[in-house]
C-alpha positions as CSV (number, residue, x, y, z in Angstrom):
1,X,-4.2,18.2,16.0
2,X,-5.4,16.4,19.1
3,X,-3.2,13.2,20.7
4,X,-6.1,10.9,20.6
5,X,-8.3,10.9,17.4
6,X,-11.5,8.4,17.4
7,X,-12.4,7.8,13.6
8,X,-16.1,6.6,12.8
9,X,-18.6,5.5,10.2
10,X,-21.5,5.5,10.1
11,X,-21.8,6.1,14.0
12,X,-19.3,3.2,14.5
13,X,-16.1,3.5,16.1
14,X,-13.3,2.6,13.5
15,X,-10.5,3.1,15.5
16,X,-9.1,5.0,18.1
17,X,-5.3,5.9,18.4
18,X,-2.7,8.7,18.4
19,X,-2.1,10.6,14.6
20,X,0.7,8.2,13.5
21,X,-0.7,5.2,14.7
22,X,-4.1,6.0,12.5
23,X,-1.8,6.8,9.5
24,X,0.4,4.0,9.8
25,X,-1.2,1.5,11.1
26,X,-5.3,1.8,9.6
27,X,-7.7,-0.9,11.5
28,X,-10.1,-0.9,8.3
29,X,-10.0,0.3,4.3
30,X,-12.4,3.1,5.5
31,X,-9.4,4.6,8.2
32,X,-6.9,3.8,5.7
33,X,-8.6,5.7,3.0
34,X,-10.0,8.5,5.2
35,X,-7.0,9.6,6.5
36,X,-4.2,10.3,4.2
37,X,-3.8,8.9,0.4
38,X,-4.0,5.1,0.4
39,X,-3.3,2.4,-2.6
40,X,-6.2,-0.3,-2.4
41,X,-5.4,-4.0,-3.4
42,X,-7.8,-6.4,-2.9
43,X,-6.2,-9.8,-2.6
44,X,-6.7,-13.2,-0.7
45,X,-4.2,-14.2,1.8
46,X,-2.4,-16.8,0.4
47,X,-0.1,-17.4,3.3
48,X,0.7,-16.2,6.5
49,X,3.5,-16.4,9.1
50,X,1.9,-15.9,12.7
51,X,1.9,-12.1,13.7
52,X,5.1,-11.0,11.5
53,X,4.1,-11.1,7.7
54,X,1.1,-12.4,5.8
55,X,1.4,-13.1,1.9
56,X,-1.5,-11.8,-0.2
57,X,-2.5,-12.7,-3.6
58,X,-4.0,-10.1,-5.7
59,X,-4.1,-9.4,-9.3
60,X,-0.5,-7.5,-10.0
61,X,0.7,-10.6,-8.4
62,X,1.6,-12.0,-4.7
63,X,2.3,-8.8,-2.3
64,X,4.5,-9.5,1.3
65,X,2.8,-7.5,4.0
66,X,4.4,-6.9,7.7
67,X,2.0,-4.6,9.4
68,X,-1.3,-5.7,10.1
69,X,-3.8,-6.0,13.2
70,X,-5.0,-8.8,14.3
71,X,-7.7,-10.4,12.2
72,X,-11.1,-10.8,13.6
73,X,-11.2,-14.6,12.8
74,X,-8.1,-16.6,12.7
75,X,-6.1,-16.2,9.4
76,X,-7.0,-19.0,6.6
77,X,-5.4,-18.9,3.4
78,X,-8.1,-17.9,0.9
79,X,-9.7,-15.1,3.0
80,X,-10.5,-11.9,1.5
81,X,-8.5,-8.3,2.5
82,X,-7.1,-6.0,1.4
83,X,-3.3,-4.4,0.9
84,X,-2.8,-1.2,1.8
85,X,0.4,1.1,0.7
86,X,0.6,4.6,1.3
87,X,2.2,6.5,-1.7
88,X,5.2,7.7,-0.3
89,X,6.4,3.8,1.1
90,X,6.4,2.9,-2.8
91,X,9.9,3.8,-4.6
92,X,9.9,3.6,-8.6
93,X,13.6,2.5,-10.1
94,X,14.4,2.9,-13.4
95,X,17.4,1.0,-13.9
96,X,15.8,-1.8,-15.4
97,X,17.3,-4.5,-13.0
98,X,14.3,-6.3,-11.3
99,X,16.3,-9.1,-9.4
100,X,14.0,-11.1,-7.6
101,X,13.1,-8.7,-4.9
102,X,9.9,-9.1,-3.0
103,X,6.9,-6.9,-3.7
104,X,9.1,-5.8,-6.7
105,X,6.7,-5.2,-10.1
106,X,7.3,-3.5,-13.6
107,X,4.6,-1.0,-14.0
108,X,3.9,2.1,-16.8
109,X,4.1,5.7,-16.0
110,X,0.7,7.1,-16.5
111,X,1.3,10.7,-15.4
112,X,3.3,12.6,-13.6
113,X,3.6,15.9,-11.6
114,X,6.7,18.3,-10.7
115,X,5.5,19.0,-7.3
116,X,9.2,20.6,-6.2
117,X,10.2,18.0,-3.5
118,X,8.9,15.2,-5.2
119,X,6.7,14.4,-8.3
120,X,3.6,12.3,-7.9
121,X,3.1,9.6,-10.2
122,X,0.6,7.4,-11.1
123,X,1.8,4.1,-12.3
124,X,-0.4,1.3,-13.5
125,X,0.2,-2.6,-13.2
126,X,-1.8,-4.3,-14.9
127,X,-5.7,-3.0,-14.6
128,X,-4.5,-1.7,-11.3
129,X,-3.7,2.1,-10.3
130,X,-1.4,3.5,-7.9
131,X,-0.2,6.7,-6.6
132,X,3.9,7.4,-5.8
133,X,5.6,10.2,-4.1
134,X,8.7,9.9,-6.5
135,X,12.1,11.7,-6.7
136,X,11.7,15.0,-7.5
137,X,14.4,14.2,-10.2
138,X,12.4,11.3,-11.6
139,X,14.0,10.6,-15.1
140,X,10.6,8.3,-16.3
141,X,7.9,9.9,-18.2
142,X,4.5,8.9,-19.1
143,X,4.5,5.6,-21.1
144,X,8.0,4.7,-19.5
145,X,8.0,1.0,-18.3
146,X,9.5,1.3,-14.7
147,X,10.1,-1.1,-11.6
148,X,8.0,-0.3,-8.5
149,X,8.8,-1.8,-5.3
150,X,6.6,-1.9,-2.0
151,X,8.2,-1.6,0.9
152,X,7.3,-5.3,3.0
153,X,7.7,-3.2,6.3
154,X,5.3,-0.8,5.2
155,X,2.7,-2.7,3.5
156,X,-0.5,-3.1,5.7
157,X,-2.5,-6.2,5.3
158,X,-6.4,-4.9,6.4
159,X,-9.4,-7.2,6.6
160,X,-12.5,-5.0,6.0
């Protein structure tokens, strides 16, 4: 793989960066979902502090995101993105005890797959889907109510 990849669309330059910095840090939806598996949340920012997090609102409820590039237009609270979570920066506990952790939601097993290292699970909140790289040892089956919690620090805030 080379150092320096330049994603496009369309003929447009997305973004240009090293691997990781693609992966972890997408400039758009379109690099986040064209390179790697990405969970896609539209929301609305609800609030935002400077450059170190920015509070969405979406529909499985308000989301804490600490990675983000700069907007193109000065954040305003009601402006559309979107919140981006790769699979393996969600963790699914089954123990039941919520607290009152951020970015902490109860969710359902829809399916699941023994993948050796892990299992990949898709859990549902609300009308929204999303894919986890789970414990390979996951206890939860399909139709399991479970607690899935977003890593703040890995939750991307994108604006187109």
């Amino acid at each position: 793989m080379s150092d320096t990849i330049v994603v496009m669309n369309r003929g447009r330059i997305e973004q240009i960066g090293s691997p990781g910095e693609i992966y972890d840090s997408p400039a758009s939806r379109f690099v986040a979902d064209f390179v790697g598996s990405a969970n896609l949340i539209p929301g609305r920012i609800d609030s935002h502090e400077g450059d170190r997090a920015v509070d969405a609102k979406t529909s499985i409820g308000m989301i804490r995101c600490e990675r983000f590039n700069p907007s193109p237009t000065p954040m305003s609270a009601g402006q559309e993105m979107f919140v981006c979570i790769r699979p393996e920066n969600l963790r699914i506990d089954t123990s039941g005890d919520r607290q009152d952790r951020v970015n902490c939601f109860t969710a359902r097993v829809a399916s699941t797959e023994y993948l050796g290292d892990r299992q990949e699970a898709v859990v549902t909140i609300g009308d929204v889907s999303m894919r986890v790289h789970a414990d390979a040892h996951l206890t939860a089956r399909p139709g399991d109510d479970v607690t899935v919690i977003l890593d703040p620090a890995r939750t991307i805030a994108l604006w187109s």
